[in-house]
N, C-alpha and C positions, 0 to 999 in steps of 0.2 A: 599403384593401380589407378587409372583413373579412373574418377568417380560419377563420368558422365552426366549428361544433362538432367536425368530428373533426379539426383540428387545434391547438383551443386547449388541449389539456392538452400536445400537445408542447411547443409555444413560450410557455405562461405555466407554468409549474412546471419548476423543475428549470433555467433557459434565464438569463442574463446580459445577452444580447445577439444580434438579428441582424442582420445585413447581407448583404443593405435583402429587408426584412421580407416588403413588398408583392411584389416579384421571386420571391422565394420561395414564395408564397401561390398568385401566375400559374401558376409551374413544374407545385405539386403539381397543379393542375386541368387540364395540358395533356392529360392521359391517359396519360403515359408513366413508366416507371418513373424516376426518378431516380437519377444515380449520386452515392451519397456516399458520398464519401474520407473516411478513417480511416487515420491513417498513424502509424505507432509505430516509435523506435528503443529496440529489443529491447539496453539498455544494461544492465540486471539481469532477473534471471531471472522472480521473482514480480510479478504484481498484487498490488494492495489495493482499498481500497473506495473512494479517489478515483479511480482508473479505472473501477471500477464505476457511477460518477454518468454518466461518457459512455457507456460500452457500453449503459447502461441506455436512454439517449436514442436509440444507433445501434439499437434491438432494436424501438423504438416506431417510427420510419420502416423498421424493415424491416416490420410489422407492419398500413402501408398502404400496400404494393406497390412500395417503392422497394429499388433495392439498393445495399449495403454493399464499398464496394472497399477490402476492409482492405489497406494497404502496408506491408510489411516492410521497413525501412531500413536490409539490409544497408549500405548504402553510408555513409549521413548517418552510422550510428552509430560510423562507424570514423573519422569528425570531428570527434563532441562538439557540443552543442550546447548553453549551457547556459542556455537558456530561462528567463531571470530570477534566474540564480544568480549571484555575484561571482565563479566562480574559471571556468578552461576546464575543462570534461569532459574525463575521460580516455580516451584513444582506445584500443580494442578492437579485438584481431584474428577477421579472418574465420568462424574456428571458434568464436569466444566470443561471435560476434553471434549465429551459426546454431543454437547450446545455448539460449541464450538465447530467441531465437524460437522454437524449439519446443516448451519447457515454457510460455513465454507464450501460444503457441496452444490448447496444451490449457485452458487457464484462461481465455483469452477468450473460447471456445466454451461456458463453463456460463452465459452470457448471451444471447450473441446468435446467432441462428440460420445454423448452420452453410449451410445449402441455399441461403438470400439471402446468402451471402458469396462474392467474391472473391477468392482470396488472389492477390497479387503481389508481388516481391522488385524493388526499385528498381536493383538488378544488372540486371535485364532490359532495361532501358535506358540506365542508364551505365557497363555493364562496355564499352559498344563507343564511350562517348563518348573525342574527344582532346582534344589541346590545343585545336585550333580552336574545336573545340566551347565547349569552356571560357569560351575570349576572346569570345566571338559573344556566347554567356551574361551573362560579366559586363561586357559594352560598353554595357548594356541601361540599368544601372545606375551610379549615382553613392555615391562615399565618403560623401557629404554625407545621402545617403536610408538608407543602412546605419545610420549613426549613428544616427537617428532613433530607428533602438530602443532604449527605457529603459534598460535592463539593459547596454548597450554603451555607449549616453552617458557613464552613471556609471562605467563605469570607464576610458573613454577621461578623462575630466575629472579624477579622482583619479592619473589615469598608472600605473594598471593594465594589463595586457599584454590585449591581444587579439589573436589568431595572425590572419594572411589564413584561413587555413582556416575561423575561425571565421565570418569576414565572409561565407564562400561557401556558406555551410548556408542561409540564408532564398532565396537563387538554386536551390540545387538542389531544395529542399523547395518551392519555387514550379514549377520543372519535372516534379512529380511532378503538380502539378496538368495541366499541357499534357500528360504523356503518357498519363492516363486518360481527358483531356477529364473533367474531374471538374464536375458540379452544382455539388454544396455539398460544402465541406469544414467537420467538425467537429470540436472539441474543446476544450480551456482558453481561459480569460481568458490565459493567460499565453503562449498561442501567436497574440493578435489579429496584432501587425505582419506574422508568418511568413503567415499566412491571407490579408492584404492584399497581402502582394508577389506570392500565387500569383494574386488577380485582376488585377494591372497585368502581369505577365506575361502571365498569357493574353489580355489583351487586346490587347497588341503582337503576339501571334503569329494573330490574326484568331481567337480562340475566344470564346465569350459568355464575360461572366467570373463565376466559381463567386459561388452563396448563401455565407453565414457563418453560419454559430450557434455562438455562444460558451458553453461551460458553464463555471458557478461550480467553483470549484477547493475541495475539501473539508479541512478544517481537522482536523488530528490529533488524535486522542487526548490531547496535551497544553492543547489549548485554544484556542492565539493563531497557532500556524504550519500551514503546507497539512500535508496525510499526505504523509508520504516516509519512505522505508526510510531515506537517510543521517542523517536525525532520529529514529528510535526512536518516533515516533508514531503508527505504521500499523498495521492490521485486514488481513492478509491472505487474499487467496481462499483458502488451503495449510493457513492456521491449522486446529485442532483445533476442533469447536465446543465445546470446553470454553473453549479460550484466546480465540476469537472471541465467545464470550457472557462472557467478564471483562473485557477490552478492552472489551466497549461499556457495560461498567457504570461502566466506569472514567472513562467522558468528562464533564467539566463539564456542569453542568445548563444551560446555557445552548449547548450544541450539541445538545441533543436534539428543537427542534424543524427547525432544520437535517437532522439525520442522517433522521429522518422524510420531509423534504421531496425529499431526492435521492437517498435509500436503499430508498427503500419503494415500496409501492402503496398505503399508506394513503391513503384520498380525500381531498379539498380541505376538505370538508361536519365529517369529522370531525378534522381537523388543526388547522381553526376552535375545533373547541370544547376540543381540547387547549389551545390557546393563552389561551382566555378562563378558563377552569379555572385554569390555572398562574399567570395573573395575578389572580385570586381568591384564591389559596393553596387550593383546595379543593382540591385532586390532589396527589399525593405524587409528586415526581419519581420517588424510586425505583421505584414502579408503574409509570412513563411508560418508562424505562429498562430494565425486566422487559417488556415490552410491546415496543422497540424493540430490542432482542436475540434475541427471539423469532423476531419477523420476520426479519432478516437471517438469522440462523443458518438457518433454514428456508426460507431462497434458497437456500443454497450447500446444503445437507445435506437433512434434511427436519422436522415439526413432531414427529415421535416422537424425534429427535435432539435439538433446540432444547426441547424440555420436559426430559431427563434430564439438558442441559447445566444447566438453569434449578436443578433440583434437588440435583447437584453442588455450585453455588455457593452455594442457601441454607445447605444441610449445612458446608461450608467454611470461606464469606468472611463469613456472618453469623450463622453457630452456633458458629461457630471449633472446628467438629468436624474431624476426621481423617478423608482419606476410604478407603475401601474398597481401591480398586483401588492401591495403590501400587506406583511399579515397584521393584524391590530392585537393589541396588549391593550387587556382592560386592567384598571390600577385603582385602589377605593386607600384610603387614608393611613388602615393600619398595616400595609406593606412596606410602607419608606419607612426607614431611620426620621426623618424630620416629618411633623404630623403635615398632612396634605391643609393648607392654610388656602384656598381660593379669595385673590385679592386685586385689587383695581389698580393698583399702583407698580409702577416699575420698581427694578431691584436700586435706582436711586433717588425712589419717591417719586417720579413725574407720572402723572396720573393717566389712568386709558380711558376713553370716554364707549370704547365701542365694549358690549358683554363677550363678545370672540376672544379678544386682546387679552382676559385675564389671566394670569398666569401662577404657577405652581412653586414652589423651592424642593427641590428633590436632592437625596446625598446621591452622586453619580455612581457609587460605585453599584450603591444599594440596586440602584435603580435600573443597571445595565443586566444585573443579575435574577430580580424580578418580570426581567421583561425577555429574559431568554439569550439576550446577548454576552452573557459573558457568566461562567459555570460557575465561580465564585468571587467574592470580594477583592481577593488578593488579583485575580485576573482583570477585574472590572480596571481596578488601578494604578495597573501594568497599561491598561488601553488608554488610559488616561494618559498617564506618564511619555508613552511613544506619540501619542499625539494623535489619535487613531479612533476618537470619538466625536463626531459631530450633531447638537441639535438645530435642526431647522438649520441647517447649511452653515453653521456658524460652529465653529471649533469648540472644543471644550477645553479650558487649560487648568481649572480648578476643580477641588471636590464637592463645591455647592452650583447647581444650576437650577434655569429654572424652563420649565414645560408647561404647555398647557393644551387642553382636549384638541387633541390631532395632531399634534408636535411628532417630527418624525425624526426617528433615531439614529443613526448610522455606527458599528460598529467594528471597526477596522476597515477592509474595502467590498465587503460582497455579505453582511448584515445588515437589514436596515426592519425598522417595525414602524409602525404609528402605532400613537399611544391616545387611548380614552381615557380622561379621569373621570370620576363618579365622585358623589362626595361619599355612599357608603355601601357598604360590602352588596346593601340586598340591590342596588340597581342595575 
């Protein structure tokens, strides 16, 4: 069937997979609105920009009259579910799902339209399920079809633990489709089997069974693995646009035509000719990169924010100048590991005549950690060790330095503080 113009930029950009294509093409031409499921377990607080590749999808079919039944999985997320990871999720109580989903909600809303959403809490239906229920549920199903999923194969076959409870996430994440009656359910490559158990469920239970559309899962800031918070690789909605226009300058030239294709609105016509350009050598990636920073930051904030972040970082990360706005860390004696000793003399005795000049001995680790730069000791260390701490423009290679009132810190490439000394607490 073809799928005609106004719906070949959902399903060809941005899309991995549907299931079954044509079924879905019928649906959108029925005249009725569409219900697509969007179901999240609310197991950390923040988004990043691989959730932003589906909301972005969930925002284009709200966009031609269909609506969005976002699911809050109180329930699933107090399960674990680990969706292509080796270990079991850790399970969350009730109040840590509901914090959770609520700053999630605020953040899901800077995409997708709040008036075509439904919101539902999966408690609405199985806070009143029993055991029965339960058994009826999983009698549907075989040991032998559970396995089937990847990520469960391989650690059943290595004699890795997998809890029952785990087994019963793709059964109840399938019943979340019967109790919407859901169309199409959306989201990762890495949720296909959980998305096929919800159409053979509802097929046993006399409902048509839901569309699929799979989206590509977005590769971190590191290069090779998806964005995740427990990896350190993510672009989050929360970030600053300073830290979210570093972060994307940061990423391998070879994810920039990616981050374009599932991040942006840039069109198909000029995406083309990024592509033939970079393979020319005519185009400077970092142009391409200044270009695709812009953009995103100017999703979440706006394009007079996304320029001044742009400016920050040439002044910064490529002028290796100092910037303006620093925040100041005041510091009094009984914070450092080493007592705050103010003295006239350099660290190899030659004397400072000027009272500015005098300087401090501080333990670095100590002191990256009191001043906000670096969450604990053992990280302060780490930044030491990589090379990734500088005072007053000057590297750090050991664990003793020295500072003194207005020393300015740098801590890896987009921290930096000035520092006050005081000689005691009350000044």
């Amino acid at each position: 069937m073809n799928i005609g113009e106004e719906l070949r930029p959902l399903l060809r950009r941005g899309v991995a997979e549907v299931i079954f294509e044509e079924e879905l093409v019928r649906l959108h031409h029925s005249g009725r609105p569409l219900r697509i499921k969007y179901g999240v377990d609310p197991s950390r607080p923040d988004l990043h920009l691989g959730h932003a590749v589906c909301l972005r999808k969930l925002r284009q079919l709200q966009d031609l009259g269909h609506e969005v039944i976002f699911i809050v999985g109180d329930w699933t997320a107090q399960i674990g579910d680990p969706s292509g990871q080796s270990t079991t999720r850790l399970m969350l109580s009730a109040d840590e799902v509901r914090a959770n989903a609520e700053t999630y909600l605020q953040q899901y809303f800077k995409i997708v339209d709040r008036s075509k959403t439904k919101v539902v809490w999966q408690s609405q239906w199985f806070s009143s399920f029993t055991l029965t229920n339960i058994i009826q549920l999983t009698s549907r199903f075989t040991v032998a079809q559970l396995l089937a999923r990847e990520d469960f194969a391989r650690r059943y076959e290595s004699g890795r633990p997998i809890a029952i409870t785990e087994l019963l996430y793709p059964m109840l994440q399938a019943y979340d489709s019967v109790a919407i009656e859901a169309d199409v359910e959306l989201g990762g490559t890495d949720q296909r089997f959980n998305f096929l158990v919800g159409r053979e469920l509802q097929n046993m239970m006399g409902q048509p069974p839901q569309q699929i559309i799979l989206i590509p899962l977005l590769v971190g800031t590191d290069g090779t693995q998806k964005m995740s918070k427990s990896l350190n690789n993510y672009i989050a909605f929360r970030d600053t646009p300073r830290e979210m226009y570093g972060k994307l300058m940061s990423i391998p030239d070879h994810l920039i035509l990616p981050y374009f294709e599932l991040v942006t609105d840039v069109s198909d016509a000029e995406l083309e000719g990024f592509r033939q350009r970079l393979a020319e050598e005519s185009l400077n990636p970092m142009l391409l990169k200044q270009r695709l920073a812009r953009e995103i930051v100017s999703q979440f904030y706006t394009s007079k924010t996304a320029e001044e972040a742009e400016r920050h970082f040439i002044k910064v990360f490529q002028r290796r100048e100092i910037p303006e706005d620093l925040p100041e860390r005041v510091l009094h004696p009984g914070q450092l590991r080493i007592p705050l000793q103010i003295f006239h003399h350099g660290l190899e005795g030659t004397p400072h005549h000027r009272e500015e000049e005098a300087r401090t001995l501080a333990d670095v680790a100590d002191l990256l950690v009191t001043t906000g730069l670096a969450r604990s000791r053992g990280e302060g260390k780490r930044l030491v060790a990589q090379r990734a701490v500088e005072i007053d423009g000057k590297e750090v290679l050991g664990s003793i330095a020295s500072v003194r009132d207005g020393s300015v810190i740098r801590a890896g490439k987009r921290r930096f503080v000035r520092l006050r000394l005081v000689e005691d607490e009350k000044a």
